[in-house]
C-alpha positions as CSV (number, residue, x, y, z in Angstrom):
1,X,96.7,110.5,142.9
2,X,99.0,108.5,140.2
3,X,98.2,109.3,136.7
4,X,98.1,105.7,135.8
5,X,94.6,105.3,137.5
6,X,93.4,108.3,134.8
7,X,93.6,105.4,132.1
8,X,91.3,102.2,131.8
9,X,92.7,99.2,130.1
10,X,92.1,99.0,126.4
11,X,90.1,96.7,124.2
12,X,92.3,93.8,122.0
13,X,92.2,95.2,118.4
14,X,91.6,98.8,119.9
15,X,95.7,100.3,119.3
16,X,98.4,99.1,117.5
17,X,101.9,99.3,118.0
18,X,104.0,101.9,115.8
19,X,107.6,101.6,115.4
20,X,108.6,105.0,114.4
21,X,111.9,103.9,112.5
22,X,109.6,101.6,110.2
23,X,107.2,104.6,109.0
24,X,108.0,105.1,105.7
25,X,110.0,108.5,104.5
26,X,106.6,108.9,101.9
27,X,104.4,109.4,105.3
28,X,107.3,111.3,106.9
29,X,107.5,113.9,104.3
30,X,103.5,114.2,104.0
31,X,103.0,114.6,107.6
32,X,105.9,117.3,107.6
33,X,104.2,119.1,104.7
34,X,100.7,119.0,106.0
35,X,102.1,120.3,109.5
36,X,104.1,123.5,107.6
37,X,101.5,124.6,105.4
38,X,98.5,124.5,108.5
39,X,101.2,126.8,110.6
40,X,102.3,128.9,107.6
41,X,98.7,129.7,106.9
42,X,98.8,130.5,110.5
43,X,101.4,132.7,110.0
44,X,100.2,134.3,107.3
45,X,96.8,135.2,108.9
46,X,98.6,136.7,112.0
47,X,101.2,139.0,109.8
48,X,98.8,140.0,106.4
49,X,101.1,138.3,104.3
50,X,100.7,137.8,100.9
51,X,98.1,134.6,99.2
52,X,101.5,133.7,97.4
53,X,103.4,133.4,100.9
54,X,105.6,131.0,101.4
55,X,106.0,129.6,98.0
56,X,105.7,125.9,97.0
57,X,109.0,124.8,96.2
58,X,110.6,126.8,99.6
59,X,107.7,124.6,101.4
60,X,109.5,121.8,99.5
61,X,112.9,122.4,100.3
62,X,112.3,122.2,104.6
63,X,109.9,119.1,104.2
64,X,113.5,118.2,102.4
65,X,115.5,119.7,105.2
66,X,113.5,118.8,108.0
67,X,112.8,114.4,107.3
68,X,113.0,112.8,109.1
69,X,113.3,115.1,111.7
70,X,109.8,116.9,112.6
71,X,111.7,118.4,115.5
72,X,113.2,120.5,112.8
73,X,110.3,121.3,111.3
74,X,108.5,122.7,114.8
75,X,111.9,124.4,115.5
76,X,112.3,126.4,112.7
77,X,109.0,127.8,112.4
78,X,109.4,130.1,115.1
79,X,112.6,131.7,113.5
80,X,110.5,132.8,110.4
């Protein structure tokens, strides 16, 4: 069976279009921050680290690294 029948046809005024080059680096960096600091408190539960663990301003520093690139963000985590 072809996924396509899965879907039904959508509403007008029910999606809007999103053009991912026109997001603004503000929502880029946000979004990347939110996403580390859920998975690093992740982390943290699974290894007993420390409250302090990872510190604001290293959190900082791969939002910095990472925009606009969440790729980088999902990639790295699993190195730490």
């Amino acid at each position: 069976m072809p996924i396509r029948l899965g879907f039904e046809p959508m509403a007008d005024g029910t999606y809007q279009n999103l053009i991912l080059h026109d997001v603004s680096k503000a929502t880029i960096d946000h979004d990347i921050d939110v996403f580390l600091k859920h998975e690093f408190e992740r982390i943290k539960a699974e290894r007993r680290l420390p409250p302090t663990w990872p510190d604001a301003k290293d959190i900082q520093h791969l939002v910095q690294m990472a925009a606009p690139l969440f790729i980088f963000a999902a990639t790295v985590l699993p190195l730490l």
